[in-house]
N, C-alpha and C positions, 0 to 999 in steps of 0.2 A: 547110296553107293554101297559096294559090297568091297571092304577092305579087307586086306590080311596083314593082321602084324607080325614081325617075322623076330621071334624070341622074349619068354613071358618073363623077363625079370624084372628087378623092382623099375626102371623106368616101362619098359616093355607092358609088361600089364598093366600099371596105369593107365598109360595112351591107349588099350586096348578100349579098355573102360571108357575113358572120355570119346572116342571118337562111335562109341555104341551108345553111349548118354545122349550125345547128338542124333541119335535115330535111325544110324546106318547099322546094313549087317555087318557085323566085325566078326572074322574066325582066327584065331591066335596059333600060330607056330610054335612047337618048342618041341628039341629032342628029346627031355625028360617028360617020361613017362608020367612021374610021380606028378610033379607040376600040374602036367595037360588032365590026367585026374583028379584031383582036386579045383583046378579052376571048374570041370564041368558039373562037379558037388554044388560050386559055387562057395568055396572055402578059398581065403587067403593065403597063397604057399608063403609066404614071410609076414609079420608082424611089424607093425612100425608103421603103414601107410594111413597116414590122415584119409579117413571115408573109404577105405579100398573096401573093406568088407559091406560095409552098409550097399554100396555102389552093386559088388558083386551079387547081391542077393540079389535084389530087383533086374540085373539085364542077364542075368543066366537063366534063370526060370520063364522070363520072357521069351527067347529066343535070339535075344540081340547082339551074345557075344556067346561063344562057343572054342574050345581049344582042342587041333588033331596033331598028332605027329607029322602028319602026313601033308609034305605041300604038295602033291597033286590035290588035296582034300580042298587048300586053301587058297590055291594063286590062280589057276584057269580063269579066266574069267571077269577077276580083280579090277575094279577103277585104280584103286589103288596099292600098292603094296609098300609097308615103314620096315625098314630094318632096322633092330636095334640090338645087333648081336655082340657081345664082348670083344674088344681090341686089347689084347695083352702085351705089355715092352716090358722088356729086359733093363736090368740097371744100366746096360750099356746104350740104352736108347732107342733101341732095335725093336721093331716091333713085329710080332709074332701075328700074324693074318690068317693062321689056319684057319679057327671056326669061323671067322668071315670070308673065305674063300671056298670052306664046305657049304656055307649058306648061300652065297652069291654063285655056285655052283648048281646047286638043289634050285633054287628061283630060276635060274637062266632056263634048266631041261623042263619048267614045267608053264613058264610066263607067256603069258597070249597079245597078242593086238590088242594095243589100243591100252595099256598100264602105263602108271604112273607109278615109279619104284621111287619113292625118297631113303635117303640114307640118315639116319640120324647119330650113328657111332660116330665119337671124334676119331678123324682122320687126319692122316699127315696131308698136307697139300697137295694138289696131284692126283690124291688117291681114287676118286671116284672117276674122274676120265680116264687115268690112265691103268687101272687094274677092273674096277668094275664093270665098266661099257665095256670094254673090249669081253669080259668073259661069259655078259649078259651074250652080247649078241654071236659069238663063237653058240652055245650051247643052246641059243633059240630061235638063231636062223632067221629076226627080225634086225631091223636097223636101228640103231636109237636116234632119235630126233624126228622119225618120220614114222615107223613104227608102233615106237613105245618113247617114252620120255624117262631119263633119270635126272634128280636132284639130290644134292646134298641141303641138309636141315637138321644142324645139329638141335639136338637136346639140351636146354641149357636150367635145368630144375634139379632139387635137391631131394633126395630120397628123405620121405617122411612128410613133403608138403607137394608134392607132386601136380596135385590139382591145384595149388593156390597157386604157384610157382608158372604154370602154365597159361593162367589168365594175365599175369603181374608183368611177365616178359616179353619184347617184340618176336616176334618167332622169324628167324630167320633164315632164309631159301636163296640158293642158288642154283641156276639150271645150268645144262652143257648145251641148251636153244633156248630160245626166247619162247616158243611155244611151251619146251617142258615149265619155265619160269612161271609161265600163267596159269597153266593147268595147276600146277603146283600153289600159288594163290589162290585159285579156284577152292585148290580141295582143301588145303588150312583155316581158308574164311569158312568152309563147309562144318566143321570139327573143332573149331575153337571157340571160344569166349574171350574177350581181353579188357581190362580195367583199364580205365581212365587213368592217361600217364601226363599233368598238366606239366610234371616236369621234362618230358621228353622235348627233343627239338621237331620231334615231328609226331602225329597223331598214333598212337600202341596199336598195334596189329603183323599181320607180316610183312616182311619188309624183304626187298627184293636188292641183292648186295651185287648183282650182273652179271655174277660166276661161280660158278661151285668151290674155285678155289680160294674166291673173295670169302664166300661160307666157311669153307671149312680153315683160313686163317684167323677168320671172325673169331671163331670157336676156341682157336689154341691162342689168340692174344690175349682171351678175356681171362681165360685159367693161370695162363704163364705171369701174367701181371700180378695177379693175386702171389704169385710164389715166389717170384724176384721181390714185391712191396715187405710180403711177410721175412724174406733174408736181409731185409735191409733192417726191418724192426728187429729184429735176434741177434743184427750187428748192432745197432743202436744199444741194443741190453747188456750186450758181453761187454760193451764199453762201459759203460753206462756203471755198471756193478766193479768194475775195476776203478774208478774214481768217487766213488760214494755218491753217486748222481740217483734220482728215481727216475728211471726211463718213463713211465707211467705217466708222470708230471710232464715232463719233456714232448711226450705225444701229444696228450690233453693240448697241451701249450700250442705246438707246429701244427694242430689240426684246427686252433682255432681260426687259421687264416685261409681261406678257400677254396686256396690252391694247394694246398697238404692233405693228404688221405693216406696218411702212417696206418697201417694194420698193428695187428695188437702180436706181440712177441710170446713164445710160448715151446713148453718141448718138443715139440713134433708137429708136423704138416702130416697129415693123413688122409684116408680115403680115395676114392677112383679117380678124381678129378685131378685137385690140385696136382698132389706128384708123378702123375703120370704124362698129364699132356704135356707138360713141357719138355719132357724126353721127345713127345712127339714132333715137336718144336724143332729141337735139335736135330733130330734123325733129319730133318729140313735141311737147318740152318747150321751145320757142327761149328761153325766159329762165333756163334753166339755167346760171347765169354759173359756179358751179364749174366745169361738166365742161367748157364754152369754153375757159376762161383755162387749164385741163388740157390739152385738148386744142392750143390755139395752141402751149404752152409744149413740149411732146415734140415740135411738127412745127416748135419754132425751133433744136431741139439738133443736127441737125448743121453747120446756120450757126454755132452756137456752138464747135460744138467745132472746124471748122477758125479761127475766130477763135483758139482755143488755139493752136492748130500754128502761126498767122502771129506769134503775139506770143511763142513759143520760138523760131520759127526765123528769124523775119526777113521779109521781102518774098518774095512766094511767085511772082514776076513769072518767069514760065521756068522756074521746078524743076518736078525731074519728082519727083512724089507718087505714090505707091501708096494705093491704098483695099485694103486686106486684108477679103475680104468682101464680095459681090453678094448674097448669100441674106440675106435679113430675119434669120432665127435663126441658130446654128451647127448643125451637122448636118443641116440640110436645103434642100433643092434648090430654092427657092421664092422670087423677088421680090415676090412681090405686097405692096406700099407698101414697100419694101424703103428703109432709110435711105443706101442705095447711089445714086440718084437724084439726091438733095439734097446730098450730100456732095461726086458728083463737080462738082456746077451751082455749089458755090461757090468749087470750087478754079476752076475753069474761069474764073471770075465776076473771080477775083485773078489772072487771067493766067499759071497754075501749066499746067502736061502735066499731066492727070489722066491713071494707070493705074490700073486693076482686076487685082486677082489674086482669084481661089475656087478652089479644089480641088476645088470638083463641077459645076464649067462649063467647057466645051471654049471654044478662042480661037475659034471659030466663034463660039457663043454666045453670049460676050460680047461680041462686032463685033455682032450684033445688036442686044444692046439700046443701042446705039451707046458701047461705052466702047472703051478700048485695052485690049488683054489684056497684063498682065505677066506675067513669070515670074522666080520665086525663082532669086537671082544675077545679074541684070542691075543694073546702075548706077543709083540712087534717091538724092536729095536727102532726103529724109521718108518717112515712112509712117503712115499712121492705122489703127486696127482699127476696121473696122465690123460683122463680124459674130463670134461668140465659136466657130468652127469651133477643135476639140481643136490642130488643126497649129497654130492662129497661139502657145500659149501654150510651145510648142519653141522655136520663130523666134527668132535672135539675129541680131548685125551680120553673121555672115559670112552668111547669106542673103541680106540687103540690100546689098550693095558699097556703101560710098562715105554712108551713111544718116547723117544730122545729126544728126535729130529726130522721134521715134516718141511720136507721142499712140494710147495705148490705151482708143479710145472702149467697150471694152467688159471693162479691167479683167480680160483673160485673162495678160497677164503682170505683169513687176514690174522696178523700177527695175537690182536686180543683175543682170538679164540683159541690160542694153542699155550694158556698160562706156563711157564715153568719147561717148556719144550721150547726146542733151539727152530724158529720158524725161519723160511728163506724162501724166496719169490724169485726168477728169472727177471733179472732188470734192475736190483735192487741189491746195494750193497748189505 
């Protein structure tokens, strides 16, 4: 088949990659220049993708994956075309569809007979019948369903293990026809691989949900759960720490029984997924008061947890605090809604020197997204963890000179390694 993937970001390229491992010719989309030049190097434009470069070397010098600006370069012609261009919301839920509406714009003026356009950006319900069709076929003068076919098929992988994530999960496809629904089976069983799932109820592969909006709730239920579980575990801790209770223990315990799957409580909810779909949820559902009071509740936890650090260590007027952690997650290189933001806005807020330390950001870097760059050994009043990077759970006093008071908002170490310092854990009195 001769696919086009329509934007090389960290999922974007990957899928570019796997569906060229598979044999087909794959051409990649992307308005950055810089990007589209270095994939045709055959160079990784980010760092952090399990086999992305190894992958890269062997099908670019092949011929079997190539990247233009240009979707007339890319789409004529296409079995298939994958979108996988950024969806942006506002704290208010809203969500901002420009660059997918320039892409799904740019696709329509240039898409031929006889494509299969899959969408894999989460989307609010609705969104691919009732915005995409309509502008696909406005601008190409084809019909869909008889013409060309579109599906929705979200993305449901984690940046950094992209190809294991891909085989591990059912891939899931809804059509706006029964025809697009097949084709779309078609071409996934064409480009995927999938591990033996003895625990699923039914055999791991694509799995066909009978609507694009059956898909794309699939998608916002799976995320939104995660973020309502996780507010209920951050309510469980605030309590939890207010009666002398280990929340920790308390989980352990509710999860030993089947039907309990407590998430683990912590300063911040970060990254693309989590906090954002479930805005997207709402912009759905606005009277959704669970997933609200969920979602308020993770984006008041790092005001809460420096609230901790000020009532172990005192007035935070002038000390100089480390935030251990600018990356949302540990191990990977990424703020996007990072609890780094909020944390350092409230030390700042108490008249504290907020410093940033990551071990996968240069002090370049970090002066960009405007914090101070620290470094392991310089003289610190406090320290908080914010993200769960493997270094921070070595970290003892003698890295921090001079350290008071270490809140571990993310539970990567433990009170015997901080002798003689005032330690404090989220969930624990």
């Amino acid at each position: 088949m001769k696919i086009a993937v329509i934007a090389l970001g960290k999922i974007g390229l990957p899928l570019a990659v796997q569906f060229a491992s598979k044999g087909h010719e794959v051409v990649g989309v992307d308005v950055n220049a810089d990007v589209v030049e270095q994939v045709n190097r055959a160079v990784e434009p980010f760092p952090g993708e399990a086999r992305l470069q190894e992958k890269l070397s062997e099908l670019v010098p092949s011929g079997a994956l190539r990247a233009t600006t240009d979707y007339g370069d890319a789409v004529p012609g296409a079995d298939a075309v994958v979108v996988v261009v950024p969806l942006f919301v506002d704290e208010e839920a809203r969500p901002d569809f420009a660059w997918m509406d320039a892409a799904t714009e740019e696709l329509g003026r240039h898409l031929t007979e006889g494509t299969l356009v899959s969408y894999e950006t989460t989307l609010p319900v609705g969104t691919t019948r009732n915005r995409w069709k309509p502008t696909l076929e406005k601008l190409s003068g084809l019909k869909e369903g008889t013409d060309f076919h579109v599906v929705f098929s979200p993305e449901r992988v984690l940046t950094g293990r992209v190809f294991e994530d891909l085989r591990k999960y059912p891939k899931l496809i809804g059509g706006l026809s029964s025809e697009g629904a097949r084709r779309a089976i078609e071409f996934y069983e064409a480009v995927l691989d999938f591990d033996d799932r003895p625990d699923l109820s039914r055999p791991n592969g694509v799995w066909d949900l009978g609507s694009a909006e059956a898909s794309e709730l699939a998608k916002l239920a799976e995320t939104t759960y995660r973020d309502v579980n996780i507010g209920l575990a951050n309510q469980f801790a605030r309590y939890a720490a207010t009666v002398g209770i280990d929340v920790y223990q308390v989980i352990e315990a509710a999860n030993s029984q089947p039907y309990s799957h407590i998430h683990q409580p912590g300063i911040a909810v970060g990254g693309h997924c989590i906090p954002v779909y479930p805005r997207l949820y709402l912009w759905n559902d606005p009277e959704a008061s669970v997933v609200r009071a969920a979602r308020a509740t993770n984006a008041g936890m790092p005001e809460y947890t420096i609230g901790l650090l000020e009532g172990a260590h005192g007035d935070l007027s002038g000390a100089r605090v480390v935030v251990l952690g600018a990356s949302y997650r540990g191990g990977v290189k990424e703020t996007a809604f990072s609890g780094v933001f909020a944390t350092v806005e409230a030390l700042r807020s108490r008249g504290a020197t907020a410093l940033v330390h990551d071990p996968m950001f240069s002090d370049e870097e970090l002066r960009g997204f405007g914090f101070e760059p620290y470094h392991l050994g310089e003289e610190v009043d406090a320290a908080v963890v914010q993200a769960d990077h493997r270094e921070y759970a070595e970290i003892g006093p003698d890295d921090l000179p001079g350290v008071r008071t270490f809140v571990d908002g993310r539970r990567v170490s433990s009170a015997d390694r901080w002798p003689g310092v005032t330690y404090r854990v989220i969930g624990k009195a």
